[in-house]
C-alpha positions in Angstrom: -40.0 198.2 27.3 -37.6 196.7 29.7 -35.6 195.4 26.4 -35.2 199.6 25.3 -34.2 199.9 28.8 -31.3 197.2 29.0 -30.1 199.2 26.2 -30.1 202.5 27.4 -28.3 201.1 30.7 -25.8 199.4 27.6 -25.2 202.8 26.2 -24.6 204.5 29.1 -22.0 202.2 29.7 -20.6 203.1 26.5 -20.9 206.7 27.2 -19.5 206.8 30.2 -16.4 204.5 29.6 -15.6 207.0 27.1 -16.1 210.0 29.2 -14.0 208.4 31.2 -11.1 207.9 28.6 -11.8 211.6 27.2 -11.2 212.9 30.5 -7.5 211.1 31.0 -6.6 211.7 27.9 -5.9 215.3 26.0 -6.4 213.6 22.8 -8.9 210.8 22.3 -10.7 208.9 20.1 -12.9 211.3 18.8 -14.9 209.0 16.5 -15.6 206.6 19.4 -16.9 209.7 21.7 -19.0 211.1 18.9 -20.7 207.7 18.5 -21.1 207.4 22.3 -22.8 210.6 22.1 -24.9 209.8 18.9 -26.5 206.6 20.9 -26.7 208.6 23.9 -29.5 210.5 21.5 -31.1 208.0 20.0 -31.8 205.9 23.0 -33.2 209.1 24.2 -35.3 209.3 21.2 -36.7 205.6 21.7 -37.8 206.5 25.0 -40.2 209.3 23.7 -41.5 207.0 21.5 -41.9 204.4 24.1 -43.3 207.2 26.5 -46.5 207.4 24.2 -47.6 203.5 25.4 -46.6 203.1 28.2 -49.2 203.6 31.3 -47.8 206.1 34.3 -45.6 203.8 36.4 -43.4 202.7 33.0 -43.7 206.6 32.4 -41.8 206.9 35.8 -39.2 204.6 34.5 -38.9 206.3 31.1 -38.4 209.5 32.9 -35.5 208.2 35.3 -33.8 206.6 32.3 -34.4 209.6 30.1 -32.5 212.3 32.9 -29.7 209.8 32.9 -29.5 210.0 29.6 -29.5 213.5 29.1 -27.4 214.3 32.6 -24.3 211.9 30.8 -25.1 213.6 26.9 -24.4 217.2 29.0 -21.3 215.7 30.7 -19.9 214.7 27.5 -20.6 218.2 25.5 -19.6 220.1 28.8 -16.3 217.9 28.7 -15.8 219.0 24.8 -15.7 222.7 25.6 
């Protein structure tokens, strides 16, 4: 578990640097910011899975990690539009 959540905290990084650059810039890399959002979702998705074994206080964890996740995916589509 805490591996999947080094990784989230990695993508979010990711996601976030290239919010970052999206936001500065009126044309970005758009591959790069699709891909940020892509992992956003699938570290998302590891953390259901994860959420099925863990016991309530790694459950806790999971559900901090997975609003993060979700609150930066929103950012990014918001940003889009």
């Amino acid at each position: 578990m805490e591996d999947c959540l080094e990784q989230c905290e990695s993508v979010l990084s990711i996601a976030k640097e290239q919010y970052k650059e999206a936001s500065q810039q009126e044309h970005y890399n758009n591959s790069e910011f699709v891909q940020s959002q892509l992992l956003l979702e699938s570290a998302y998705n590891d953390l259901e899975k994860l959420n099925h074994y863990a016991n309530e206080e790694q459950k806790e964890q999971l559900q901090r990690m997975k609003i993060q996740l979700h609150q930066m995916r929103h950012d990014m589509i918001s940003l889009r539009h």
